[in-house]
Structures are given as structure tokens and as C-alpha cells.
N, C-alpha and C positions, 0 to 999 in steps of 0.2 A: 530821615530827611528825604529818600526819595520814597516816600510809601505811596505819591501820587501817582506815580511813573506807570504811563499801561504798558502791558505784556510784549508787546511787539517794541517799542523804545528799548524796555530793559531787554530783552535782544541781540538791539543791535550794542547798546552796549556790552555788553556782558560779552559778545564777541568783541567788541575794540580792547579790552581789557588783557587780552594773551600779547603778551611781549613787552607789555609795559614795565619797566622797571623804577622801582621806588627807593627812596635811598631812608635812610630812621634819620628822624628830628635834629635838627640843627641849635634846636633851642637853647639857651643857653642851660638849663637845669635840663640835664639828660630824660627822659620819662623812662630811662632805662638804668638808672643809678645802683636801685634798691632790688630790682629782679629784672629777669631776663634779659643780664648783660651780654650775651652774646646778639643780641639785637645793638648795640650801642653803635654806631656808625657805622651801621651796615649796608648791602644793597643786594636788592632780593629781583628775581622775573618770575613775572607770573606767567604761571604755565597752561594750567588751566581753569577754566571760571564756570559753574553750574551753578544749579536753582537754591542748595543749601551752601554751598561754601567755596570758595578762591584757595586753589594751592598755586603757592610761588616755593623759590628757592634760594637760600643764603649763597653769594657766589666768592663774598672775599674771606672763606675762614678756611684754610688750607690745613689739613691734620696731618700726623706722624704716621698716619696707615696709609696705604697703597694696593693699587690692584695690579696683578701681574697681567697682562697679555701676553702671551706666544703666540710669536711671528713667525714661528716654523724654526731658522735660523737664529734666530734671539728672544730672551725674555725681556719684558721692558714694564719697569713697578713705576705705575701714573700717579702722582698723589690722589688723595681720594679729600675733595672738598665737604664742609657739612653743611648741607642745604637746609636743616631743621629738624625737629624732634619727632617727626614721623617717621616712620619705618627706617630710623637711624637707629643703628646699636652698637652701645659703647664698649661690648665685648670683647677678651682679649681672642675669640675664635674665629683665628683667620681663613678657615676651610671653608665659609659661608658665605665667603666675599661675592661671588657671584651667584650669589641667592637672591644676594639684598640689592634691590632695583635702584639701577644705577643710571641716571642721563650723563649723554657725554655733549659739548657743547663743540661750536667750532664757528668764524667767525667769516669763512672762505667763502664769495660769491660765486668763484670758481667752480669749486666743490660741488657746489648745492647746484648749481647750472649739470654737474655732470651724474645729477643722481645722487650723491652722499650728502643728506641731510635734508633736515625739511626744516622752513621757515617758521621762527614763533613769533607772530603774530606778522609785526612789523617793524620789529626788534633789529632786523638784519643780523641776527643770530641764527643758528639753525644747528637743531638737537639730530643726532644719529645714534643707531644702535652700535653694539660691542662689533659685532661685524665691520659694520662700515668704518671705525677709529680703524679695525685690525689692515684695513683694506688699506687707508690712506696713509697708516704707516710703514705698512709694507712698501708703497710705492715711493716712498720718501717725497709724498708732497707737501704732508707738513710733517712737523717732528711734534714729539708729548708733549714741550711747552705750550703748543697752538691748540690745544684739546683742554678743556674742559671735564674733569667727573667729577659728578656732586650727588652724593649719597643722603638721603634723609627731603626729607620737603616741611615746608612752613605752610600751616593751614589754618585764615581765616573764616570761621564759619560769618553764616549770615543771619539776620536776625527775623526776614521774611520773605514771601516770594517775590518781594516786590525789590530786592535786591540790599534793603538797609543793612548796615553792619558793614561785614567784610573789608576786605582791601581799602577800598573808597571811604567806610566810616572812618577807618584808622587815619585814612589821609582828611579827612574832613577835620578830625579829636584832635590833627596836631602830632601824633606817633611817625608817620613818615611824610614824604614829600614827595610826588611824579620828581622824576627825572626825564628833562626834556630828552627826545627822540635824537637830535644832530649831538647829544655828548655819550652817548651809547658806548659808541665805537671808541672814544678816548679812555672811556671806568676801562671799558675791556684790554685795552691793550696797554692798563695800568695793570690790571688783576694777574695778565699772563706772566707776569714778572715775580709774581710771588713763588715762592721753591717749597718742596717736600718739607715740613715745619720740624724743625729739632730744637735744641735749649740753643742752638748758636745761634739760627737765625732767625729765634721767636719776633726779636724788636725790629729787627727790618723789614720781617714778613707783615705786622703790624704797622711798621711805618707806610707801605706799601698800601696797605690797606685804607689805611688815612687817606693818604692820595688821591686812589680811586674813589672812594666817599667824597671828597672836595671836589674833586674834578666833575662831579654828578650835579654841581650846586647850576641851580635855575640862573644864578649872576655869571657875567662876563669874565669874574678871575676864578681863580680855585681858591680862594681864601674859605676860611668857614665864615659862614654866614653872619654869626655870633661878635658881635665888637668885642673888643678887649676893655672897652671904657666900660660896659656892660657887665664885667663878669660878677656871679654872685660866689659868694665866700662862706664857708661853714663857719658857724656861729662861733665868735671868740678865734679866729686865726686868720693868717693870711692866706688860708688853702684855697682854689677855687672849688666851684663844686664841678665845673668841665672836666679838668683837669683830677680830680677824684674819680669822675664817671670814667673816663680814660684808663685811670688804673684798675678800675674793675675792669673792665673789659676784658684786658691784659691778664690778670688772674683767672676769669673765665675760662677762655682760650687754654690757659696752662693747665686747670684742673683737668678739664673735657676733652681736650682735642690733644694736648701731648702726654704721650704714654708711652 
């Protein structure tokens, strides 16, 4: 769809494109039912965007591993979120934790104004290294919950130089949806609420999750998108098929992310 597009356009988009956040389809029959339910109301930023491919990262799936920092005087185990199937691993070898490239996120104007963090895109988000988390929690200007790690990245390839595929196809095919810029800040300070993920509080961590998905919706409420007078039903029952996509999700998460 844009194979028209000259070089210098795709450009400037392909810069506008870092800090955009997209939420997965609201439709009422999941496109995430059958595979790749950890995408099922999800919501991803994109980080960075070149000539073959878009990596973003998954922000609402909170896993049972952790990375320690040492603060001199204390240790302090962050949860570690999974951003996607790239250079994520589901190993049980904890010794390798800081191998595996880790973004820390943080959401402070403050902060970024005094040096710790830098801006993605126009997100008013802003990624920093293990240093700078070590810096700011030493100084108790925020504490772990205001911090962000997300382990692993989601990567769109593209289908030519002219920018087709990628990100923007998915959101053209109906797979995700732009999440407007002014509800950023609200997914976010639904997401900080999620806790280190165990079998206790798989379903609120999920519920949580939800949340922040709804609250991403382009409409004026947080409801999902989706009517209820709408819903479609697996053949021969009263099950929905939302409502089915839901429980995989939930299974997902249990397989993959708690251990």
C-alpha cells in the first residue's frame, strides 16, 4: 500500500514511527485465537524502525523471573517483562540475566530533564541503561514499581524499501490498532500496577492487563471496542469466541512466562 511513497517521505515517517504505541485488534474474533496468543490484547512501542524491519516491545506481560540490581547496601529483584521472541530466553539459567539485553523504561519528565533517560520518540516515555535505574534508585527518586524491564523484542519485518509490511501493514490488515498519543500516559500508569507474576496473582495481573488494553481504545470510555450484541459464538454452544480468545491468552502466559 505505500510502494508509491519516495525516499525522503518514507523518512520522515519511519522517524514518526518510534514511540508509537499500538494496542492488538479489538475485533471481535481475536486474529490471535489459534497462534500467537501472547499477542491477544496486547500493547507494544516501537523502538526502533529501519529500511528492512520495525522492532517494538510487548509491555503488559509481567514474568516470574527477575533481575537483581545491587545498590551497594541492597539487592532489589525488578520483574523482568517479556517484550517478544527475540533475543528472549525461556531458560531456567539465571547467571545470564545480564547478558540478555534488557530496556529499562521510566515515565519521569523530571528525570529525563536531569540527564537519566532519553526520549522514544514522542511517547513521553524515556528508555535508560542498568546504570542510570541503579542511579535513580539509589537516590530514592523513584522506587521498582516506576521502572520498567522488558526482556526480548517483537520484530516486524518489511516487505520492501518503500516501507510496505511492517508495523503500519499489521495496523492497515486489522492485527493492531495506533493508540492515540494523549492515553499513553494512562496504559502506563495502568501497566505499573502489575506485580512480579506467581499462580496468585496470575488473574489480576491479567485483569490489569485488560485494563491497560482498554484504556488504549481510540473511543472516549475504556470499554472494549467490541459490542456485546456482536459477539460471535463457537459453533453449536453458548461460548464466545472473545471470551475463548481470553482464555488462551491466560494459558499462554501460564505456559511461557510462569516457571
Amino acid at each position: 500500500a505505500m510502494s508509491g511513497v519516495s525516499g525522503a517521505t518514507n523518512q520522515q515517517q519511519s522517524y514518526g514511527i518510534i514511540g508509537v504505541m499500538v494496542r492488538a485488534s479489538s475485533a471481535n474474533r481475536s486474529p490471535y485465537l489459534l497462534s500467537d496468543q501472547g499477542f491477544h490484547k496486547s500493547l507494544l512501542l516501537i523502538l526502533r524502525d529501519g529500511d528492512d524491519y520495525t522492532e517494538g516491545i510487548l509491555l503488559n506481560h509481567v514474568t516470574s523471573r527477575s533481575l537483581q540490581l545491587d545498590l551497594g547496601d541492597q539487592t532489589i529483584d525488578m520483574p523482568i517483562r517479556y517484550g517478544g521472541p527475540a533475543y528472549y530466553y525461556f531458560g531456567d539459567d539465571e547467571d545470564d540475566d545480564f547478558e540478555i539485553p534488557t530496556v529499562f523504561l521510566h515515565s519521569d519528565e523530571s528525570l529525563r530533564d536531569a540527564g537519566l533517560g532519553v526520549p522514544i520518540g514522542k511517547s513521553r516515555l524515556f528508555k535508560c541503561t542498568k546504570e542510570e535505574v541503579i542511579k535513580i534508585l539509589k537516590s530514592g527518586l523513584l522506587s521498582e514499581s516506576d521502572i520498567i524491564a522488558v526482556q526480548g523484542f517483537s520484530v516486524w519485518t518489511k516487505k520492501d524499501h518503500f516501507g510496505g509490511g511492517g508495523v503500519l501493514g499489521d495496523v492497515e490488515s486489522g492485527f493492531f490498532e495506533l493508540v492515540p498519543r494523549p492515553k499513553i500516559k494512562r496504559v502506563w500508569d495502568t501497566l505499573i500496577l502489575q506485580k512480579h507474576l506467581c499462580a496468585d496473582n496470575l488473574s489480576s495481573d491479567m485483569s490489569i492487563s485488560r485494563s491497560a488494553w482498554k484504556a488504549a481504545s481510540k473511543g472516549g470510555n475504556d470499554l472494549d471496542d467490541s459490542s456485546k450484541n456482536d459477539e460471535i459464538h463457537v459453533f453449536g454452544t453458548d461460548i464466545d469466541v472473545s471470551t475463548l480468545a481470553d482464555e488462551a491468552a491466560i494459558r499462554w502466559v501460564k505456559i511461557n512466562l510462569l516457571q
